[in-house]
N, C-alpha and C positions, 0 to 999 in steps of 0.2 A: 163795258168793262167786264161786266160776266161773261160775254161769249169771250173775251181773250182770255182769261183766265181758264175756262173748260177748255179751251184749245191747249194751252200749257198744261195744263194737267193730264189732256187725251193724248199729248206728245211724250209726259215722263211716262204713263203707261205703256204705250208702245215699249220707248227704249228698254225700259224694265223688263217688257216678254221678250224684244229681242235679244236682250243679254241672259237671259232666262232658259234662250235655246240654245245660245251659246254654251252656256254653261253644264244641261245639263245634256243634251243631244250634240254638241259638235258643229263645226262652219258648216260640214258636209249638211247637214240636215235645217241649215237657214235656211227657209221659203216663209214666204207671204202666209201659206195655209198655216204654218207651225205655230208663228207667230201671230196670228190672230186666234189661235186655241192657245195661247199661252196667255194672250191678253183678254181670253174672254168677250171677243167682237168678232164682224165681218169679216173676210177677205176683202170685201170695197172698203172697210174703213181704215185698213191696211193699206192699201194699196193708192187710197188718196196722199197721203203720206208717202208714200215707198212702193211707186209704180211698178217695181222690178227686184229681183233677188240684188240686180247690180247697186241700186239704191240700198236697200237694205246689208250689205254688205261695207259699203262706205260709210255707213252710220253708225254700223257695230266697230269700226276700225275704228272712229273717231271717239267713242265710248270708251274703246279700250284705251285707248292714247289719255282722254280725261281723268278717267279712271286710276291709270298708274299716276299721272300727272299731280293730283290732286294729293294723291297720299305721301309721293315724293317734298311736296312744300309742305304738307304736317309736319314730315319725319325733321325740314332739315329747321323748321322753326325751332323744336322742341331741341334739336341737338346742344349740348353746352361748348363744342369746340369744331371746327371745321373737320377735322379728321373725323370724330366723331358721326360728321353732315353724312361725310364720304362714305365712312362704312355702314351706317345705318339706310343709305340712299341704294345703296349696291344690294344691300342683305334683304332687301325687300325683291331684287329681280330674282331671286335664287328661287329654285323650288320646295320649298319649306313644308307646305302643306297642299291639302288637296285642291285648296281655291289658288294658291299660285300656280301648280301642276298643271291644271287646267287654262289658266293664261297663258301659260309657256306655250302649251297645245294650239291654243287661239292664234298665237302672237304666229308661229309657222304656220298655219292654217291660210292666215292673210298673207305670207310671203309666197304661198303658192297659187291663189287668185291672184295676189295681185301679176303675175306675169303673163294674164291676157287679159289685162284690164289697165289700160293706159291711165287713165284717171285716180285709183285705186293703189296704181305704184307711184304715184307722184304724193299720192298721198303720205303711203309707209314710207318713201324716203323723207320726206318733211319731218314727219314723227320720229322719227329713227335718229334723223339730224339735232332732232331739239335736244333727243336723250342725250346723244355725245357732249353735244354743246355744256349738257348741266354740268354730266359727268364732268369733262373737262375743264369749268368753272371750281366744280366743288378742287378737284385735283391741285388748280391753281394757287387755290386758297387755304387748303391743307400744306400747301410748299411755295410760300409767293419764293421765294429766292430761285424757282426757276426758271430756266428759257421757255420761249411758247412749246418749241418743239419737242422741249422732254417733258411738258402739261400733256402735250396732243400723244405722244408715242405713250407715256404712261395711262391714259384714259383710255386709250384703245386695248394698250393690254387690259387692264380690270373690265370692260366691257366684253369682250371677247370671253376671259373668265367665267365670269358671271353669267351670262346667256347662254355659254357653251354649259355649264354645270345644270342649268337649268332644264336644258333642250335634254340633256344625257339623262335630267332624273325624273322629267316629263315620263319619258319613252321606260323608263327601266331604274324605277322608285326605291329595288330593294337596293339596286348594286350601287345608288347616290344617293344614301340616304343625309338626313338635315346633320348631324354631326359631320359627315364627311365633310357636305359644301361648306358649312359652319369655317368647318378647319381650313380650307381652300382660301377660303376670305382673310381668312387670319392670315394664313402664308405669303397671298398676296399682296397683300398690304405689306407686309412687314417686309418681302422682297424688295418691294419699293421703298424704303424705308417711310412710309406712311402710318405705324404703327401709331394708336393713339396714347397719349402723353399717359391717359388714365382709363382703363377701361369702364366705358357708360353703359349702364341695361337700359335698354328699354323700359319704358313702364309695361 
């Protein structure tokens, strides 16, 4: 019982340095060596784990995916009304601050590995896929009185929004800044006529 346990605990170490390099070096600078000076071990105790940058690469992809995943089913528990789910699910892909900035950066980082890594884009299209899926749930549910097809064409435009605002203020923070996208969110929705009934703050 205690050797699984030190294994589960040596596995959130790892992911923690690998997200760690992520974060504060760049995909370009994930290797094996980084991330065992981030975690404080070997190279071999790395590499038991994550024999190859390509391993290690999939693992951070999948972190990332948990990662948003996770804070997306906070945001839409807490929400009081579906509209509400919607915009508060969206307003987290935007680039707000420096740890979303830095996602944005991650999230393109893996669209451009993964296109010589077969494994790796079947992965981001699966993840990519769940997101629209939500999107296009919450969408549904903010407006049941619609057809599927204008849930799917309306989810796509707020995802395309929301990522593109993101990727623009990734790269160039001053000229998107959080008021702008802020506004962006607002207009969209409200294009759509998805405005919420009552505006909710976050906590």
């Amino acid at each position: 019982m205690a050797r699984t346990a030190d294994k589960k605990a040596q596995e959130a170490a790892l992911s923690r340095a690998v997200w760690d390099v992520l974060g504060q070096q760049g995909l370009e600078r994930l290797t094996v060596r980084a991330v065992a000076a981030a975690a404080g071990c070997t190279t071999g105790l790395v590499m038991h784990r994550f024999p190859n940058r390509q391993a290690l690469l999939r693992h951070a992809r999948q972190l990332l995916h948990e990662k948003t995943r996770d804070r997306v089913e906070a945001l839409e528990r807490d929400a009081p009304s579906p509209r509400a789910a919607l915009r508060e699910v969206l307003r987290q892909g935007l680039a707000l601050d420096a740890e979303a900035r830095q996602e944005s950066v991650v999230w393109m980082g893996f669209l451009a590995a993964a296109v010589a890594d077969d494994e790796l884009v079947e992965r981001h299209r699966a993840n990519n896929r769940a997101w629209r899926a939500r999107v296009e749930r919450l969408v549904g549910e903010a407006a049941p009185a619609w057809p599927p097809t204008r849930v799917s064409d309306v989810a796509l435009g707020l995802i395309a929004m929301a990522e593109g605002a993101a990727a623009f203020a990734a790269a160039d923070p001053g000229a998107y800044p959080p008021a702008a996208q802020e506004r962006m969110l607002t207009e969209a929705l409200a294009a759509y006529q998805l405005s919420e009934e009552r505006r909710w703050r976050s906590r």
